[in-house]
N, C-alpha and C positions, 0 to 999 in steps of 0.2 A: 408424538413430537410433530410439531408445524412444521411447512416448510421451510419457513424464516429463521425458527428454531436452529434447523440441519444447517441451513448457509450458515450463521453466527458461527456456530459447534466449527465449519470449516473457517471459516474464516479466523476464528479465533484460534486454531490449531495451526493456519497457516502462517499466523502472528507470532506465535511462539517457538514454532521454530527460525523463523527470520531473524527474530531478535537473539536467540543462541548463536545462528552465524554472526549478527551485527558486535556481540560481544565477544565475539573474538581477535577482533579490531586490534591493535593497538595504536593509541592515540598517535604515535607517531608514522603512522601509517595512513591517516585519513583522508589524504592528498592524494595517493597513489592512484594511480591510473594503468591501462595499460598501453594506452596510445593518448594521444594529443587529441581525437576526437570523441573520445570516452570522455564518463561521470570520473569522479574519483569516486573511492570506496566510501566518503559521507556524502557526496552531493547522491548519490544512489539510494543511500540511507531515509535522507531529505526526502528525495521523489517521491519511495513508498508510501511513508508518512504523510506527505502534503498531499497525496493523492488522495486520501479519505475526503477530508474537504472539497475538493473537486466531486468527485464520485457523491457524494451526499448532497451537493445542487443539483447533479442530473438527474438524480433519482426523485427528488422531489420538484420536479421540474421549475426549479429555479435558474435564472438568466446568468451566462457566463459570459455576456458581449463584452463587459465591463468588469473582466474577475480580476482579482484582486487579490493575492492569498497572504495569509497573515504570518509568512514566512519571509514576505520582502525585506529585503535590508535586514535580514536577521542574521547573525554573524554564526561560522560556524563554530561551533565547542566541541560537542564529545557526540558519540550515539548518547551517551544517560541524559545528557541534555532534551537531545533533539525527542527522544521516549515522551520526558516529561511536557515539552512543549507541547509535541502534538496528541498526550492523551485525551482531555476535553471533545478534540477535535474529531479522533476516535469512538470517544463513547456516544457521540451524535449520531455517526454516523450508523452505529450498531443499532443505534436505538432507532433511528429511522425505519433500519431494516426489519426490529421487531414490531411493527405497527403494519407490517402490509399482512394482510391476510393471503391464505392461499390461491382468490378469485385473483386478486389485485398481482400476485408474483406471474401466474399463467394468463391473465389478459393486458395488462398494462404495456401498452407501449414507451420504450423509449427512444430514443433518437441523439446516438454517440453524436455529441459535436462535430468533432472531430472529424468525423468522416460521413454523417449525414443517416448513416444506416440504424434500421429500427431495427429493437431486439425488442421484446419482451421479458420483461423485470425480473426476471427469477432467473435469465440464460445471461442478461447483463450480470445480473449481480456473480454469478459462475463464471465470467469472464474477468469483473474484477478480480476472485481469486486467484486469476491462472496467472493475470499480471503479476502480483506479489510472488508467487513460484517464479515465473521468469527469472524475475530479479534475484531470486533467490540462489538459482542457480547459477545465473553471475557472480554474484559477491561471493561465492564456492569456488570459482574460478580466479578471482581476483586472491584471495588469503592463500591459493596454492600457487599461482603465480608469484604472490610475496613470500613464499618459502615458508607458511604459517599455515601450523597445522589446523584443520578447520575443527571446530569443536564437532561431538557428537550430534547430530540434529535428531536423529531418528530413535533417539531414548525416551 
């Protein structure tokens, strides 16, 4: 197995439990917050997801001076919604990751926007995963805050 291989395998594992917490949502929950400068429980939903799209211009070092994400003005509905909107968005960016070879994951630089600092493509890419766990352990915190029992993730 590549190494691109292994990241997808995590990445994809770290998807699938996300979306087991995200479906345990109930729609009429998706506002919920737990302060006034928090996500609610789908604008977090949102993030993760719209985040592939971001993360798949820096990795192929496309320009974000001008980003644009094709979630603007997009009204919220449901997590099944939000899944199917951003899968396309998703298979891109997998697919991106299956095209670097193992030279290109250990030598390539990158350069987070964000904050200016180079990583090298294989320790970024490991970083985007850790992001989606963050969050994940939020939204863990938000469904026991709502008194809703959080589904099993760990099955």
């Amino acid at each position: 197995m590549t190494q691109s291989e292994l990241i997808i395998l995590n990445f994809t594992e770290i998807r699938r439990r996300s979306i087991k917490l995200w479906s345990g949502l109930p729609e009429s929950c998706n506002y919920w917050k737990p302060d006034e400068k928090a996500m609610t429980a789908i604008e977090m939903v949102r993030h993760v997801l719209e985040a592939d799209y971001g993360w798949n211009l820096i990795i192929n070092n496309g320009s974000i001076s001008n980003y644009q994400t094709p979630w603007k003005n997009r009204p919220f509905i449901s997590v099944t919604d939000e899944l199917k909107f951003a899968a396309p968005y998703r298979n891109t960016f997998l697919e991106s990751i299956r095209q670097f070879s193992d030279k290109e994951l250990n030598e390539k630089e990158i350069i987070h926007p964000g904050n200016g600092e180079k990583k090298l493509l294989g320790k970024y890419l490991l970083r985007i995963g850790y992001h989606e766990s963050v969050h994940a352990g939020q939204f863990l915190s938000y469904l026991r805050a709502m008194k809703i029992t959080p589904p099993a993730i760990w099955d």
